[in-house]
N, C-alpha and C positions, 0 to 999 in steps of 0.2 A: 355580449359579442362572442361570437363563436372565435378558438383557436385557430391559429395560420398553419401551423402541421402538427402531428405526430408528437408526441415528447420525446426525448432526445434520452436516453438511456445508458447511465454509464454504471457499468458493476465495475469496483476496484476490491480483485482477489488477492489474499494474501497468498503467498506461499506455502507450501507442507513444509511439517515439521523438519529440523535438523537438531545433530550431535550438539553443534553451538549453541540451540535454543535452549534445547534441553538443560546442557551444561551454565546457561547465563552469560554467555563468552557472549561480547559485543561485534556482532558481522561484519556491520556496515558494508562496504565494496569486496571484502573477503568473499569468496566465489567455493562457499559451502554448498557440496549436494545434499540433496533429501537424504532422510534415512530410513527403514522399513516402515515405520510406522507413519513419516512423508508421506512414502509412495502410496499407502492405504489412504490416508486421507483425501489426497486431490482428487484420484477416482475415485470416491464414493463422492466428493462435491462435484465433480465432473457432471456427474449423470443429472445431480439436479439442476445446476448452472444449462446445461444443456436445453431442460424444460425453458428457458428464456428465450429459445430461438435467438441466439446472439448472431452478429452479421459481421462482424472480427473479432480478432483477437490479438492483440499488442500486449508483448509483453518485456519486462527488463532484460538486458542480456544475460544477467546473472545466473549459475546453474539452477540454481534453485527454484526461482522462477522458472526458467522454459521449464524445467521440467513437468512445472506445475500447468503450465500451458498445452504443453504436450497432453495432457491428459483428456483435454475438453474438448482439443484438437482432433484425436482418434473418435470422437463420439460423435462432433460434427463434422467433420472434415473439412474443416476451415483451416487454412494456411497462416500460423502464427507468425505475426512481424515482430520483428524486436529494433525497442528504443533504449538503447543506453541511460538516458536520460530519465526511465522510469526506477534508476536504482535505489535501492538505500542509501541514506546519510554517510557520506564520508564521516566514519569514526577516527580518523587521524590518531594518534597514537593509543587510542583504546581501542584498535580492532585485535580481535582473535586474545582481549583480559577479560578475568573476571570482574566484575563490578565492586567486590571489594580490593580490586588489585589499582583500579582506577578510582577510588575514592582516598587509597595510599595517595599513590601518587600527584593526584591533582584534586586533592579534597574540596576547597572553593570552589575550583571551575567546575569539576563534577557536582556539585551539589547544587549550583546556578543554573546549569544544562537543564537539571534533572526537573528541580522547580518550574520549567517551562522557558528559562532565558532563554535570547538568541544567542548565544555567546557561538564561535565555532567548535564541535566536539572534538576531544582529542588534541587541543591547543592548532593543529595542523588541517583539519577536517571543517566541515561543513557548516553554516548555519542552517537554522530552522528553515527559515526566509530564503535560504540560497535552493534548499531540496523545493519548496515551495513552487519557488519561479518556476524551474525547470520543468517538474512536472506536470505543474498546470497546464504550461505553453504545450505541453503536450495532448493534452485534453481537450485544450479551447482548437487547436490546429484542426485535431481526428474529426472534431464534433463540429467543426463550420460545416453548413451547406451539405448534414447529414441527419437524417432521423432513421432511427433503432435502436440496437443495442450494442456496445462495445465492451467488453470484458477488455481490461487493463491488468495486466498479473503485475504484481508488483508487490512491496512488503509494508510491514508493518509502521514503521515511523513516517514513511513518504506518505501513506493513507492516512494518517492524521495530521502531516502538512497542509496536504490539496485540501482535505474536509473541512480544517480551519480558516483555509483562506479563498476557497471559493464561497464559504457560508457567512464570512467576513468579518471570523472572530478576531479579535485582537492576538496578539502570538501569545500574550500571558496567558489567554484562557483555552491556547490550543489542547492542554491537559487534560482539560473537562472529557474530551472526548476519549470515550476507554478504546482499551487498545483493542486489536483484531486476535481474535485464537488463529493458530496455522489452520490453511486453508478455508476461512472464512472470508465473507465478503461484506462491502458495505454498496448499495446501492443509490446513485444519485442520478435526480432528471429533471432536464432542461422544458421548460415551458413555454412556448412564444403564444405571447398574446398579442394586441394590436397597442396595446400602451406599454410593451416592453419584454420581458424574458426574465425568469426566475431561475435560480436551482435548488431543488429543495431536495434533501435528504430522506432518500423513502423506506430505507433499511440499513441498520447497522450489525456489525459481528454476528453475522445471517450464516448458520449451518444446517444442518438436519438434525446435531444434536449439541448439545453446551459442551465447549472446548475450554481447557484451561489456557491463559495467555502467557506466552513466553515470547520475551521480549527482543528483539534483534540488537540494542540496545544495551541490555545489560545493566540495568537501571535498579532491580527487584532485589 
C-alpha cells in the first residue's frame, strides 16, 4: 500500500556552545548567551540544516536558543517562533553549580537524577516526564495536519526527553540515548501509512564534524 503523505520531518537542534557548558555549570532555565565559539558553531550548522529546505522554525525562548535559531533564520529567511515550553529542565537548586557542588549537596538525589531517575532536579525543578509532556505537546501540535520539515532549537536534556518518549523507551533507559554536542541535531520522522503512523529516528548527534558533549546539566 502506497503512503497517505509526505513524511513529516522534525530536526531537534541543540544549541551553540556556552561559558556554562564549557565550565560544567548546570543551566537549565538560566538564560545563558552563546559564547564565540557558540556563535561559530550554529553558522557553520546553519548552512547545512538550511540544505533540508526547512518550512519553520520554532525555537525555545531562551537566549541561547534564539540565538541559535537566528542563525538558520538569516540563511532561509524564515521567521523564528518561539515556545517557552521548548526549554530546558528546570534545574531547581542546581542551576548556574558545578556538578561536584551538587553531588556536595544533594548526593543521593544527584546520583538518582543522574542514573536516569525521574526524581525532580534540584529538589525544586523538573522531572524527566514533566520536560517530556511539555515538549512533546509541542511537537505532536506543530506537526498535526502538516508535512516537511520543522527545525525545533532547543537543548540538550529536552532532546533526550522527546527521543525517549516518543520512541517509547521506558524513562530508565532514557540514558541509553547519548547526549547532543552544541549545535548538533537529531533528526526524527513521521510515517503515515494506512494501518497507522510511526516515528522513527533517522539521525542523531548529526554535524559536519564530531563535537565534544557538554552538558547543560552538569552531570560529567
Amino acid at each position: 500500500m502506497s503512503e497517505l503523505n509526505s513524511p513529516i520531518r522534525v530536526v531537534l537542534w541543540r544549541h551553540g556552545q556556552t561559558d556554562w557548558n564549557v565550565e560544567n555549570r548546570f543551566q537549565g532555565h538560566s538564560d545563558i548567551a552563546l559564547n564565540k565559539v557558540g556563535e561559530y558553531q550554529v553558522k557553520a550548522a546553519a548552512k547545512v540544516l538550511a540544505a533540508l529546505n526547512p518550512d519553520r522554525i520554532i525555537s525555545s525562548d531562551l537566549i541561547r536558543a534564539q540565538s541559535t535559531a537566528v542563525a538558520l533564520s538569516e540563511i532561509t529567511k524564515i521567521k523564528v517562533e518561539i515556545n517557552a515550553d521548548l526549554r530546558e529542565t528546570d534545574g531547581g537548586l542546581w542551576e548556574g553549580k558545578l556538578a561536584s557542588q551538587n553531588r556536595a549537596s544533594h548526593g543521593e538525589l544527584f546520583a538518582n537524577w543522574y542514573e536516569g531517575g525521574d526524581e525532580a532536579a534540584g529538589v525544586t525543578g523538573e522531572r524527566r516526564s514533566d520536560v517530556a509532556k511539555r515538549a512533546v505537546a509541542v511537537i505532536e501540535k506543530e506537526t498535526t495536519n502538516f508535512s516537511g520539515t520543522i527545525v525545533f532549537v532547543t537543548h540538550g536534556g529536552t532532546v533526550r526527553s522527546v527521543l525517549g518518549s516518543i520512541l517509547k523507551l521506558p524513562i530508565s533507559q532514557w540514558g541509553v540515548i547519548g547526549g547532543l554536542s552544541n549545535a548538533c541535531w537529531s533528526i526524527l520522522e513521521l510515517t503515515k501509512h494506512h494501518t497507522g503512523s510511526k516515528w522513527y529516528l533517522a539521525e542523531h548527534n548529526a554535524g559536519s564534524l564530531p563535537e565534544p558533549v557538554f552538558g547543560d546539566d552538569a552531570v560529567n
